[in-house]
Each structure stands twice: as structure tokens, then as C-alpha cells.
N, CA, C and O of each residue as an XYZ file, in Angstrom:
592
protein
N      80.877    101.928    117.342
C      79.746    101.773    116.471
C      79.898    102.498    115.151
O      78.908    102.802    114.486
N      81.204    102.790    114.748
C      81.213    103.398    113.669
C      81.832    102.993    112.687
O      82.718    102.223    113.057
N      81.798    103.190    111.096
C      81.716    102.549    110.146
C      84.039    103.432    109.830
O      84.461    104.514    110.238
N      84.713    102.488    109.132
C      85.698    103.155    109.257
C      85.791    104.504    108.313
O      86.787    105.226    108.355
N      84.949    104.710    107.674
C      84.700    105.888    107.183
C      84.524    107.174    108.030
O      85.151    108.229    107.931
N      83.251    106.753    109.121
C      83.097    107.441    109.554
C      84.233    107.690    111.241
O      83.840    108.481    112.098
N      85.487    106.941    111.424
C      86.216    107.526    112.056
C      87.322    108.042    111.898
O      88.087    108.462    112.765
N      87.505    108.021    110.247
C      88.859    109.009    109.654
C      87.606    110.082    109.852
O      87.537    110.273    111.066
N      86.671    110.797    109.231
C      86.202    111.744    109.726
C      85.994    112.604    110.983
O      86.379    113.760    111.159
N      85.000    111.455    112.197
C      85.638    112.048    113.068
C      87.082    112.405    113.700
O      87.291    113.372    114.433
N      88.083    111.412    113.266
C      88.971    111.920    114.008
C      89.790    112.960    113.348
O      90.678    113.535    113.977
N      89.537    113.224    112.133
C      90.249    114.513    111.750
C      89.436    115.839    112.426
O      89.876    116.944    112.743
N      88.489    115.448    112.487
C      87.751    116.969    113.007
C      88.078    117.053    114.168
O      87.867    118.233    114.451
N      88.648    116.313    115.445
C      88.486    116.225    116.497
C      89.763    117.485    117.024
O      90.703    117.694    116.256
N      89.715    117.901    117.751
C      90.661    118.670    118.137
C      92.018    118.267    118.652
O      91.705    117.297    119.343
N      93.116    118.368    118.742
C      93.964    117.387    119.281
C      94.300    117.230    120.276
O      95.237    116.470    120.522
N      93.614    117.932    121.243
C      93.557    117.824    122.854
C      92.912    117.331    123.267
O      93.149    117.155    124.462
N      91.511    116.648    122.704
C      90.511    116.049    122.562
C      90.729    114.198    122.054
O      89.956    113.244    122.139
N      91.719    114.287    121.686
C      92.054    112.748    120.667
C      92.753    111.862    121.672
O      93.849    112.199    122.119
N      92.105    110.640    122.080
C      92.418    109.884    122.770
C      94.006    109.675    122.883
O      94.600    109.600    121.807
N      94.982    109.542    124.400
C      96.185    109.666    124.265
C      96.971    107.919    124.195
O      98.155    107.622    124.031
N      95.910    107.137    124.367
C      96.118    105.645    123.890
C      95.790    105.398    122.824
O      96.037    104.195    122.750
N      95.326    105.745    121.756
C      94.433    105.237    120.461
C      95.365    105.731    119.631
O      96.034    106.746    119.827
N      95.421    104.790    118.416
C      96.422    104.374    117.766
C      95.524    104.067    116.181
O      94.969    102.991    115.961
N      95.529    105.035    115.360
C      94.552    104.529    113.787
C      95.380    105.033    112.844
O      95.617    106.230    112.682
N      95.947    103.875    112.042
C      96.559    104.060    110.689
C      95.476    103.742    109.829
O      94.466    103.047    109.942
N      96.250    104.841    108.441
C      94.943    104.896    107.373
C      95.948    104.116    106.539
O      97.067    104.551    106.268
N      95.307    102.510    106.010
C      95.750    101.769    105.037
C      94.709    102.350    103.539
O      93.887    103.266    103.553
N      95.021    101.644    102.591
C      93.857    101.583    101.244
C      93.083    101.348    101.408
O      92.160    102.020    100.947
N      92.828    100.230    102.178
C      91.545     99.299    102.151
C      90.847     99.351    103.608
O      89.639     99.133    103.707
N      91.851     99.722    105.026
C      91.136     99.542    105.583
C      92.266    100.369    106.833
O      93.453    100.565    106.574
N      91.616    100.777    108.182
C      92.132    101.267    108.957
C      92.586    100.370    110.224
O      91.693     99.720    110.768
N      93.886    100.279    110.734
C      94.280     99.631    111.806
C      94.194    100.646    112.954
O      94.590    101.812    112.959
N      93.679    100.049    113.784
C      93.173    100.751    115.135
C      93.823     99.557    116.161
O      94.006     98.346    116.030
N      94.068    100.518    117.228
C      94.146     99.646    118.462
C      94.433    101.180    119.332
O      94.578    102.378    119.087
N      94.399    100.176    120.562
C      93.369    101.208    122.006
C      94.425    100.598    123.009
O      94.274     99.399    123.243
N      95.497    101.259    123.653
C      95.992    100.812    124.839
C      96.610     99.050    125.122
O      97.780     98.707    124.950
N      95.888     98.468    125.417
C      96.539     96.822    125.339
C      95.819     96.139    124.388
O      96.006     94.946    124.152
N      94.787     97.012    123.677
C      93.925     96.198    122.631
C      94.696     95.614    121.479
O      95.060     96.638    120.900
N      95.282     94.363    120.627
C      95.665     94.524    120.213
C      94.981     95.040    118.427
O      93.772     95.010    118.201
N      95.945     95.445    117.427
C      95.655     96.201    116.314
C      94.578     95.042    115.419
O      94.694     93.861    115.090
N      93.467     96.137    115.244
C      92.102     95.229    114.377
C      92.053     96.294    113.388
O      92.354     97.475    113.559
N      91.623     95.710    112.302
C      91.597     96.258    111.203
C      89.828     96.765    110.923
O      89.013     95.985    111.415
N      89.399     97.669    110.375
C      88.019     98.157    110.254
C      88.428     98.175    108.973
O      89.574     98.542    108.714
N      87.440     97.729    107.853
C      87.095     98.287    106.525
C      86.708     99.531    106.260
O      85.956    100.210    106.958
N      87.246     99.858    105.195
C      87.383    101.597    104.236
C      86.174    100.931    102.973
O      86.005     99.763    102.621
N      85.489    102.179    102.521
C      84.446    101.669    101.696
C      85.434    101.047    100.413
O      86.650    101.237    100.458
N      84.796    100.280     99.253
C      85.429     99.378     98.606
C      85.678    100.234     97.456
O      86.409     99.750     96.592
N      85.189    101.493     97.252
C      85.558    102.284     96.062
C      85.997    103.278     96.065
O      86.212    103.821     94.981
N      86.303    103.909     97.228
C      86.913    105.299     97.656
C      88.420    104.833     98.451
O      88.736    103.800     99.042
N      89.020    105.860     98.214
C      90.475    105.989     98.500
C      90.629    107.370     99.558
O      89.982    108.371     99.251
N      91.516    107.405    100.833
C      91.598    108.369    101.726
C      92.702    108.939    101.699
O      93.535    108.142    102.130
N      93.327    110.227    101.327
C      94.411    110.429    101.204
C      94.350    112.098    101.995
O      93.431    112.917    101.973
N      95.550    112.169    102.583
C      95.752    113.052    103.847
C      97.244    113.770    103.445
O      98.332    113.199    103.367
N      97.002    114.911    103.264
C      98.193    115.835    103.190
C      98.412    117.028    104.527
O      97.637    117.491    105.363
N      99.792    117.219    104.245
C     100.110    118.232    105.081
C     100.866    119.209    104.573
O     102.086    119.261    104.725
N     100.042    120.215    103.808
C     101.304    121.405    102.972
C     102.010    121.793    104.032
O     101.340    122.029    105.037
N     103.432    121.963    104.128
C     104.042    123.102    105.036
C     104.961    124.020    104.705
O     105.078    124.118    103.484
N     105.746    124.818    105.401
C     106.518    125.676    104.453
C     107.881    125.576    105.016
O     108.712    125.921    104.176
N     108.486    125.167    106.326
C     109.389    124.707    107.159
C     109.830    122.963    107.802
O     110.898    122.366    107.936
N     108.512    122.646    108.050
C     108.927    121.348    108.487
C     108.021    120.910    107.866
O     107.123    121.547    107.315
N     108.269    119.167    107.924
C     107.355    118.298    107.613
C     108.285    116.667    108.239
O     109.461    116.668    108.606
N     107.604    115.741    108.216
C     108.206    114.176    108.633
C     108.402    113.303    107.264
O     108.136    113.951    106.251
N     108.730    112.240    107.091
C     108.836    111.186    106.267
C     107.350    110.071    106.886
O     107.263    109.728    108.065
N     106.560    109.762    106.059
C     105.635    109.009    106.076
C     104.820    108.203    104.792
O     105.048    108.526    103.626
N     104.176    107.488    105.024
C     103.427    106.461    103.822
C     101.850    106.525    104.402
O     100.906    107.199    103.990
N     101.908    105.774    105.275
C     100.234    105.318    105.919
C     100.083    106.436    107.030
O     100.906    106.449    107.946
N      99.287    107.170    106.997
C      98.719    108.474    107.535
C      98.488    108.175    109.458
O      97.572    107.353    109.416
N      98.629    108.269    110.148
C      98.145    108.004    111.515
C      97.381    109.128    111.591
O      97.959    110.175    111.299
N      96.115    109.197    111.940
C      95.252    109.932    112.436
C      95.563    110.573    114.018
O      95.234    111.644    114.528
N      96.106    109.769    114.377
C      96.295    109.955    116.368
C      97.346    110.819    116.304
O      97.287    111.808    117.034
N      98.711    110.610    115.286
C     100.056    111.177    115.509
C     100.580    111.569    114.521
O     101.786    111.382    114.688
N     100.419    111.975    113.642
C     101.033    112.456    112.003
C     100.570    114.168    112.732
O      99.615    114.316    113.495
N     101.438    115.240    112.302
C     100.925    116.299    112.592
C     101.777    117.510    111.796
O     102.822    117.810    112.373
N     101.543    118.129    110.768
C     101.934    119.669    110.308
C     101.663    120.834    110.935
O     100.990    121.091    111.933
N     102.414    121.622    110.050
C     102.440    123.039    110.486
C     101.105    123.737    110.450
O     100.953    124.633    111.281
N      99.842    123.405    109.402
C      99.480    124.516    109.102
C      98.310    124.825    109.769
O      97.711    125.863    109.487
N      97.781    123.834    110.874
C      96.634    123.709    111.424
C      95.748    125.057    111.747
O      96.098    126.007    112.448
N      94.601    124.895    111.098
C      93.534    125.903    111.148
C      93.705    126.528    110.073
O      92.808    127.368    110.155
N      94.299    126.741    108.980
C      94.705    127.730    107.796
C      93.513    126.916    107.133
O      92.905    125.857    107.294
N      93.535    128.261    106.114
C      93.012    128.015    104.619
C      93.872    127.199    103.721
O      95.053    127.483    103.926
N      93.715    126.246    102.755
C      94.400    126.283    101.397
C      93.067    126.268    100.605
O      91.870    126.183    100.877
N      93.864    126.397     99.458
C      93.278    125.987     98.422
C      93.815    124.884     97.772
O      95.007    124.790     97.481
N      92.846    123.927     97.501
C      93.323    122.567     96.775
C      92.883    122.121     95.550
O      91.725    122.528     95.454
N      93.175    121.521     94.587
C      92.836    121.418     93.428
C      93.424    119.852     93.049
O      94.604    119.508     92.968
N      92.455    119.200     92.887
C      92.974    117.202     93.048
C      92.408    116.890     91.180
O      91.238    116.653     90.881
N      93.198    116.948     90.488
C      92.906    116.842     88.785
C      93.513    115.484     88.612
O      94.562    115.286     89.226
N      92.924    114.311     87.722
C      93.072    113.335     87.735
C      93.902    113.310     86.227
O      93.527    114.074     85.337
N      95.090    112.345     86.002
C      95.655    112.370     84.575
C      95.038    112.073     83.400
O      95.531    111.807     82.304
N      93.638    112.166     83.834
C      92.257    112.085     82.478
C      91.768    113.267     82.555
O      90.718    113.463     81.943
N      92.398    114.427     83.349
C      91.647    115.289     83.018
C      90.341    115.922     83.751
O      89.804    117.016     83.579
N      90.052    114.969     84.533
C      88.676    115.084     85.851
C      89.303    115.831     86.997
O      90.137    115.310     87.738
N      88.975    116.785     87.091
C      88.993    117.777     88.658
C      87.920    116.719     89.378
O      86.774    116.537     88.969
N      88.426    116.163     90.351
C      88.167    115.394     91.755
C      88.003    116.355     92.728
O      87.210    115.992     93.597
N      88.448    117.397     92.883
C      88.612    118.777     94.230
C      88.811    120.022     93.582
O      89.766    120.234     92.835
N      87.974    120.808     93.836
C      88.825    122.082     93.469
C      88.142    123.386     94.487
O      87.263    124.218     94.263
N      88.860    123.153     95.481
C      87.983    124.364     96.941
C      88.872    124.740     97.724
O      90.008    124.274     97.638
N      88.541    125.645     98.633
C      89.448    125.941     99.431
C      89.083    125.259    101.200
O      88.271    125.608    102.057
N      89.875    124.430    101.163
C      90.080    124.002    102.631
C      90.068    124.424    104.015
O      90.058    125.648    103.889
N      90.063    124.222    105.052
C      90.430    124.540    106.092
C      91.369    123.035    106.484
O      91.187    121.823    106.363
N      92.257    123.785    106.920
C      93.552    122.131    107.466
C      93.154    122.078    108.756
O      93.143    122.997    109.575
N      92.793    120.827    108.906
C      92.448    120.356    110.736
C      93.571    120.351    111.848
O      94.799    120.285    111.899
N      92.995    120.407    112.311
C      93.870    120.692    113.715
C      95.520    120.207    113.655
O      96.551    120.818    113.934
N      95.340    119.219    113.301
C      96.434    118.617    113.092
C      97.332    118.272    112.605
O      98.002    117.241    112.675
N      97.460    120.286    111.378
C      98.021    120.123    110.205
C      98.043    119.285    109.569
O      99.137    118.756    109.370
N      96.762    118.707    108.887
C      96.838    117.944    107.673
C      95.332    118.184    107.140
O      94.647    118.838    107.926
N      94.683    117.773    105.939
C      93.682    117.916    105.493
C      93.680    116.697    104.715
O      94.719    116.233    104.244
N      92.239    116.023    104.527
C      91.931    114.918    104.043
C      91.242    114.908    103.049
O      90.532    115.897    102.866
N      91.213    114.051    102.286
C      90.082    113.402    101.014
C      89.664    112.420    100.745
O      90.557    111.574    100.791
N      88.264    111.819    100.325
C      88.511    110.573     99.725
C      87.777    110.984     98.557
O      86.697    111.520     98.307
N      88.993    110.428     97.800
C      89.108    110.164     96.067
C      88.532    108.590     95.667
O      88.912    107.630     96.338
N      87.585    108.410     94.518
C      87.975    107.358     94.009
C      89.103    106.516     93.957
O      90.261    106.907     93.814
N      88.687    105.202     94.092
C      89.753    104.284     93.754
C      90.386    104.142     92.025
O      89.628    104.240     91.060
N      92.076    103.868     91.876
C      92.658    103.148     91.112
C      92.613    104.739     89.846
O      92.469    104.792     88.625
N      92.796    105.722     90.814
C      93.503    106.679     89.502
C      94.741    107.278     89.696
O      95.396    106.782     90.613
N      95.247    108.199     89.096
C      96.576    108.835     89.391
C      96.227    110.404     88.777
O      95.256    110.776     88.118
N      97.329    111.105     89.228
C      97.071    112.636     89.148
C      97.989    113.366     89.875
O      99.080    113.105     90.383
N      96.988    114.759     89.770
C      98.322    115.640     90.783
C      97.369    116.542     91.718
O      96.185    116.853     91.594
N      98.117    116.776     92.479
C      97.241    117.322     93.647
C      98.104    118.382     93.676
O      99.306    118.136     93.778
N      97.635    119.785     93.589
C      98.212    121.093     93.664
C      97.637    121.960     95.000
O      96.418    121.929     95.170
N      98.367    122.644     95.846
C      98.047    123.099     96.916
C      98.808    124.626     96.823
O      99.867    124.926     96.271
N      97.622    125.657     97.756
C      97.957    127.463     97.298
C      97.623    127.398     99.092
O      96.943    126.631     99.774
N      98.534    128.692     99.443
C      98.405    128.970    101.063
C      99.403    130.316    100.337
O     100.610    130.406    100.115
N      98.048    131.409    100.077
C      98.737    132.677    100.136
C      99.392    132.709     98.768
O      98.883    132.231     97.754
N     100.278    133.166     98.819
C     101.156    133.615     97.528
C     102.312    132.468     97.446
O     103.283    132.475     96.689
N     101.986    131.542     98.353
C     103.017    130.002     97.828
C     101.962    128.683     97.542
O     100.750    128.563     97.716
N     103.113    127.658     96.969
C     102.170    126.752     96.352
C     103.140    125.556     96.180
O     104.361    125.595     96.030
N     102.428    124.633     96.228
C     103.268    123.364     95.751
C     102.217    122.545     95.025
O     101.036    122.885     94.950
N     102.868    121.143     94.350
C     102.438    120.355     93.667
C     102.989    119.037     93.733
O     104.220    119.034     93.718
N     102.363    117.755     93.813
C     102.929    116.386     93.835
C     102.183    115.536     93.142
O     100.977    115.622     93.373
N     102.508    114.764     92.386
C     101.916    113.636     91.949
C     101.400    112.548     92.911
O     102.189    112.192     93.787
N      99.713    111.749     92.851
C      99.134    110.962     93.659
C      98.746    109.826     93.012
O      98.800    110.009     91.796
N      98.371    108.711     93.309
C      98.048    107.779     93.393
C      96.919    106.790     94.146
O      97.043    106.755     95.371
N      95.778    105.939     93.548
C      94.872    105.558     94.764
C      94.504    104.253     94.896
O      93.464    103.710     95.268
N      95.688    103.809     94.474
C      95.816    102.159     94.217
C      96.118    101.074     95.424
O      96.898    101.539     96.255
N      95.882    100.363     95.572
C      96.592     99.527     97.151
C      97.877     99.184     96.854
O      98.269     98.018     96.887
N      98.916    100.597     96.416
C     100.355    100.344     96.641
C     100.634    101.918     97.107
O     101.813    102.225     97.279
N      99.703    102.841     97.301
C      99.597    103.948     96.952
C      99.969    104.611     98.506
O      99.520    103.885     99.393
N     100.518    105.538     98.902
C     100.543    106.229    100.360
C      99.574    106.771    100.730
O      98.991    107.386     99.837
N      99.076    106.817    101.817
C      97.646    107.599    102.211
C      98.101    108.751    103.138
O      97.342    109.150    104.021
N      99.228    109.247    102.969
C      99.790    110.607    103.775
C     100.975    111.029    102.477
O     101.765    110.256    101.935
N     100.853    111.973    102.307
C     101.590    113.454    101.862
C     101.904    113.684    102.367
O     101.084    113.710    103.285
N     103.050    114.124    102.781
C     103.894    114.944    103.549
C     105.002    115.618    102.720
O     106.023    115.865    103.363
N     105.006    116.049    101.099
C     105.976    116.462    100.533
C     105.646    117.450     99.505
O     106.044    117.563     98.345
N     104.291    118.585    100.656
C     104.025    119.362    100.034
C     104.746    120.587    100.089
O     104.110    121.490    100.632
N     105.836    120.875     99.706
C     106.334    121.957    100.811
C     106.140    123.451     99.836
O     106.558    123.655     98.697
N     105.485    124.218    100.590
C     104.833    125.404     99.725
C     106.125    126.562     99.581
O     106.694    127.104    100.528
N     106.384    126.752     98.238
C     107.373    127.867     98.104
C     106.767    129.037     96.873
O     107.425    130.041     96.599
């Protein structure tokens, strides 16, 4: 009964011992593919003007990824603080707070659609920075934050 908005939310908050061990949700642009055990993959709509984008600063490991899985994408930094700062190449701060990273080493946003920018991330006395994107060609997982 929930809107796909509202299950990238819940499922980032969810704990990961808690997160179904059949359920299966990639975060596209536009919309999230889900499937459940033999269900096969249905797509839920993402609102039509917001963009979801999911990072994972780390300082040792990280994976290669594009479209974010909520169920199985997972970093180092789970439960930490960062601080994040999402400035758009016009100049608009979109984010600028300090986080808590969910369980599942990663932390989420949704940004407006169809801008570009940089997303800067602080954990302590290290830091990284990457250029983003929120276009439907755009990745909805980071994974190439690596804090030095």
C-alpha cells in the first residue's frame, strides 16, 4: 500500500536484519523495480519531479554500481555521522546537514529533477567529493566516495 516514495524511505530506515531476505528493489530515475521471491519484477512510480540518489562514503572498501538496490548495496559506514553538502552548478545548496548513514552504509536523497552538481561528503577530518547528476541517464548509487 505504499507509494514508491514511500518505500525507498522505509526501506532505508529499516534495519538490515529486519529487510526482507527475498525482496529485491532497485532504485531507477523514474521508478523502482521490486520483486518478492517468484514474483516477477514490477515497476512502482518515483514522484515525477524528484530524483533519489544514494551514496556510500567509505574509506577502505566500496563495490562498482549504477542503480542503487535498497535490499543489497551495502558500505562501510553504517550508523556514522557525515556531513553532506549537495550544491547544484547554479549555485543552489540542495543539502547542507549532517547525516546519519543507515544501516546499510549508505545515505539517501531526493534532489530535484534534471540538474547537475557536486556532492561533497566530511566523516571526521576526511572528505571526498564527486560530481552528480539527476537526469534519466543519471546513476542513483554513489559508490565513489572514498574519504581521504
Amino acid at each position: 500500500g505504499l507509494d514508491g516514495a514511500e518505500i525507498v524511505d522505509e526501506l532505508d530506515r529499516m534495519p538490515l536484519d529486519e529487510r526482507p531476505d527475498d525482496l529485491m528493489v532497485s532504485v531507477r530515475p523514474d521508478e523502482l523495480l521490486v520483486s518478492s521471491g517468484d514474483v516477477e519484477e514490477a515497476p512502482v512510480a518515483l514522484p515525477d519531479d524528484r530524483f533519489y540518489v544514494s551514496m556510500a562514503p567509505y574509506v577502505d572498501q566500496t563495490h562498482e554500481c549504477f542503480y542503487h538496490s535498497l535490499t543489497t548495496c551495502r558500505g562501510e559506514l553504517g550508523g556514522e555521522q557525515v556531513d553532506v553538502e549537495i550544491v547544484t552548478d547554479d549555485g543552489e545548496t540542495l543539502v547542507d546537514e549532517t547525516a546519519t548513514v543507515f544501516d546499510n552504509g549508505f545515505v539517501g536523497f531526493w534532489l530535484p529533477k534534471d540538474v547537475e552538481g557536486t556532492i561533497s561528503v566530511t566523516y571526521g577530518d576526511k572528505s571526498s567529493e564527486v560530481d552528480f547528476a539527476t537526469d534519466a541517464e543519471a546513476p542513483t548509487c554513489l559508490t565513489t566516495l572514498q574519504l581521504a
